[in-house]
C-alpha positions as a Python dict, from the first residue, in 0.01 Angstrom:
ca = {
    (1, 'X'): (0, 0, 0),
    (2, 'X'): (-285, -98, 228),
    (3, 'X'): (-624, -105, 130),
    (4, 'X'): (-680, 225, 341),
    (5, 'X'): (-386, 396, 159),
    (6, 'X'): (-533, 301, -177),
    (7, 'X'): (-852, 422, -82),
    (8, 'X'): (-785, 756, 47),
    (9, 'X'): (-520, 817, -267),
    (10, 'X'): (-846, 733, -502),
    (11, 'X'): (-1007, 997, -272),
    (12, 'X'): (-794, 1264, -313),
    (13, 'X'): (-749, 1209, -703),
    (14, 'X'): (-1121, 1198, -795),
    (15, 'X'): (-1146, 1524, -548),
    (16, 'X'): (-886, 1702, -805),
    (17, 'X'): (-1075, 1551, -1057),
    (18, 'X'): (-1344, 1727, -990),
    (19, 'X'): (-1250, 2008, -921),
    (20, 'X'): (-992, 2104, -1225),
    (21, 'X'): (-1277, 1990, -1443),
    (22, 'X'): (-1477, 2248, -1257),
    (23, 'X'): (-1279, 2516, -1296),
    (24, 'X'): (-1224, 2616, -1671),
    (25, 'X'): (-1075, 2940, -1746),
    (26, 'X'): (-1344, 3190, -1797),
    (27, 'X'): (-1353, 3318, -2159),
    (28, 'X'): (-1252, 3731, -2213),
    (29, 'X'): (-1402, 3869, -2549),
    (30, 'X'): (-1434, 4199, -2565),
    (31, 'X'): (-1552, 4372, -2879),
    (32, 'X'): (-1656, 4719, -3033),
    (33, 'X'): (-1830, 4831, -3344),
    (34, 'X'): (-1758, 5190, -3475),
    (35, 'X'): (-1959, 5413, -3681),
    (36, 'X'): (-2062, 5305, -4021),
    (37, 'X'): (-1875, 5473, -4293),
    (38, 'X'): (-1852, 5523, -4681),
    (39, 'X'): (-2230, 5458, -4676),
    (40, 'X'): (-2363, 5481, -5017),
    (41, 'X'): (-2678, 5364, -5177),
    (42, 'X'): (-2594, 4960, -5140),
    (43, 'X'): (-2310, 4942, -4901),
    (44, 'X'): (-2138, 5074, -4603),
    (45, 'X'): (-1828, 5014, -4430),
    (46, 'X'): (-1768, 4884, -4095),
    (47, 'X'): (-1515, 4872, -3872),
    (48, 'X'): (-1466, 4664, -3479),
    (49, 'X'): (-1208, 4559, -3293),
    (50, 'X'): (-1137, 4300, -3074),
    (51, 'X'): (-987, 4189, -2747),
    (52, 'X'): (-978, 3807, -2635),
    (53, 'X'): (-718, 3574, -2449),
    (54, 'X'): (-844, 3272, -2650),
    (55, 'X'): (-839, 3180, -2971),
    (56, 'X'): (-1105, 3304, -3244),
    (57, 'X'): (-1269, 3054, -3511),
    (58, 'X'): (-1467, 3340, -3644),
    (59, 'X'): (-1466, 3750, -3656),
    (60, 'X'): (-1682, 3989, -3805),
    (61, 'X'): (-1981, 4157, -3871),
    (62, 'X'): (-2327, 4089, -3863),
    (63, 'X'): (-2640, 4320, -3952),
    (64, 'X'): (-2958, 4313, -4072),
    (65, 'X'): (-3304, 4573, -4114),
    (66, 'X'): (-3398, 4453, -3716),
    (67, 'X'): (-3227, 4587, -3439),
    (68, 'X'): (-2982, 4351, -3211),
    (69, 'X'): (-2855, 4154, -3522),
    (70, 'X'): (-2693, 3803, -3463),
    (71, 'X'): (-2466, 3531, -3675),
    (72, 'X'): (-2846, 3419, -3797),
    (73, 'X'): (-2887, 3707, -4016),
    (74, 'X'): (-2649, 3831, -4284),
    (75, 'X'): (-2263, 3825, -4188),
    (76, 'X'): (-1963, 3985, -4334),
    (77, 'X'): (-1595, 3762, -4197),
    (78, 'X'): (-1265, 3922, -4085),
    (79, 'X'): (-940, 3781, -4050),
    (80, 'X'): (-991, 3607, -3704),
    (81, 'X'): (-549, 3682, -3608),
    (82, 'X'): (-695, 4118, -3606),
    (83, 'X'): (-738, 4285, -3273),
    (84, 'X'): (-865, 4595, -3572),
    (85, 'X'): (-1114, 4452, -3888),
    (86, 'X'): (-1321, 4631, -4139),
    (87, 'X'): (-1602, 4504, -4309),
    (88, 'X'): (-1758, 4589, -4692),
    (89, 'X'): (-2103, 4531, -4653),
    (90, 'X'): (-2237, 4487, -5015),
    (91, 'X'): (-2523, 4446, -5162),
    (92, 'X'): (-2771, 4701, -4963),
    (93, 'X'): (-3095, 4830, -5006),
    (94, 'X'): (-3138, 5199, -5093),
    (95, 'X'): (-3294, 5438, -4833),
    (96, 'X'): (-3293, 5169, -4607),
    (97, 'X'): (-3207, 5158, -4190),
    (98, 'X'): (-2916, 4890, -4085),
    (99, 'X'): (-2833, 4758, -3766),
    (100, 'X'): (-2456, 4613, -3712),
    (101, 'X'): (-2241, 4473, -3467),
    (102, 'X'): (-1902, 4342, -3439),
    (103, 'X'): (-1938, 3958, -3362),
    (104, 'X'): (-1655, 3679, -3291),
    (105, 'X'): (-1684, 3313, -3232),
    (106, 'X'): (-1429, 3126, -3004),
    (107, 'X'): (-1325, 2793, -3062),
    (108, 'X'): (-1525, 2659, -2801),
    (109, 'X'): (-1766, 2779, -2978),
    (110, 'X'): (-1957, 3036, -2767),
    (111, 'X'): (-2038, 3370, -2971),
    (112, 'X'): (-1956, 3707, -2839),
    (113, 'X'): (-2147, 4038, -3005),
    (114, 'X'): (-1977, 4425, -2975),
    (115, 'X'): (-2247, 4764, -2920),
    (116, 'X'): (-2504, 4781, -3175),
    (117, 'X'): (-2455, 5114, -3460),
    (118, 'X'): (-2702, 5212, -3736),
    (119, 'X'): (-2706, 5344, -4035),
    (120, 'X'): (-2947, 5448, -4361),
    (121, 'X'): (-2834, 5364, -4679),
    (122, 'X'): (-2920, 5664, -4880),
    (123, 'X'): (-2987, 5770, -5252),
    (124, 'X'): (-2664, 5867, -5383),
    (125, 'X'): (-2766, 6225, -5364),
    (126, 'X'): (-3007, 6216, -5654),
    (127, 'X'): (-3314, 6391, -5556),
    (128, 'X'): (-3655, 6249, -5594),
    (129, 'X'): (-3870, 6491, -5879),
    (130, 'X'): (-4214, 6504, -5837),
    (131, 'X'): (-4415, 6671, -6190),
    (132, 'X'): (-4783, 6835, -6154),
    (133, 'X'): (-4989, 7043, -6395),
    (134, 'X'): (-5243, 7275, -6355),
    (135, 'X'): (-5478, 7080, -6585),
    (136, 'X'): (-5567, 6701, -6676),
    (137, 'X'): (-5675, 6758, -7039),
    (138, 'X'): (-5566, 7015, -7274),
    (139, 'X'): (-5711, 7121, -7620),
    (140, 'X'): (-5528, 7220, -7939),
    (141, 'X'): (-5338, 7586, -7883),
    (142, 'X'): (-5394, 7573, -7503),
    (143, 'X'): (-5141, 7588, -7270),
    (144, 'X'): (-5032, 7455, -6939),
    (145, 'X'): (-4840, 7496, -6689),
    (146, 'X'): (-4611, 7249, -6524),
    (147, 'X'): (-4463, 7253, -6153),
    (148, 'X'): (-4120, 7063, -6113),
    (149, 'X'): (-4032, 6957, -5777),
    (150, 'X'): (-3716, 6852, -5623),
    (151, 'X'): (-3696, 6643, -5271),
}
């Protein structure tokens, strides 16, 4: 081959080079969250699914008391091979507002989130009683009268 030859073949390969390095398939995650469900006074129950055409290192769901929750606050995994995943999140506070989202991490390692839902943890159903009297002090033989309250 002649100098010329050589040259333009190094041309043309650095040229593909660069441009199949430039040109990496474009990552498709999509996810959705679902209503919260089974909530009870410390945990709730989750539910997402998942779409993606690569592969998944991590799936799940992440929440926290602050809307827009991320992989930085508390996490609950899934089996990453599920296009459908619930999550038991555990360990609540009572009467408390939640903020969740389906999450999944590829193995490239870029992070994907689903929509946001919400939920309130609540009391179980026990109502909170509230006792008052119609006096502070009472003597011997007196009587008083109490007001029970139910919210």
């Amino acid at each position: 081959m002649t100098k010329t030859r050589i040259a333009l073949f190094l041309g043309i390969l650095t040229l593909f080079s660069a441009f199949a390095t430039g040109c990496k398939k474009k990552e498709t995650v999509k996810l959705y969250t679902d209503e919260a469900t089974q909530i009870t006074s410390n945990s709730a129950v989750v539910r997402g699914e998942v779409k993606s055409d690569v592969l998944l290192d991590e799936l799940g769901v992440c929440y926290g008391t602050s809307a827009n929750p991320t992989i930085n606050d508390k996490t609950k995994t899934a089996d990453s091979d599920l296009t459908s995943f619930k999550c038991q999140l555990n360990n609540l506070q009572e009467n408390q507002s939640y903020y969740a989202r389906a999450y999944a991490v590829t193995s490239r390692g870029n992070t994907y989130y689903g929509n946001e839902v919400s939920f309130e943890t609540n009391n179980e159903g026990w109502p909170t009683i509230s006792i008052s009297a119609d006096k502070t002090a009472i003597a011997n033989g007196e009587t008083v009268t109490l007001t029970v309250q139910a919210d």
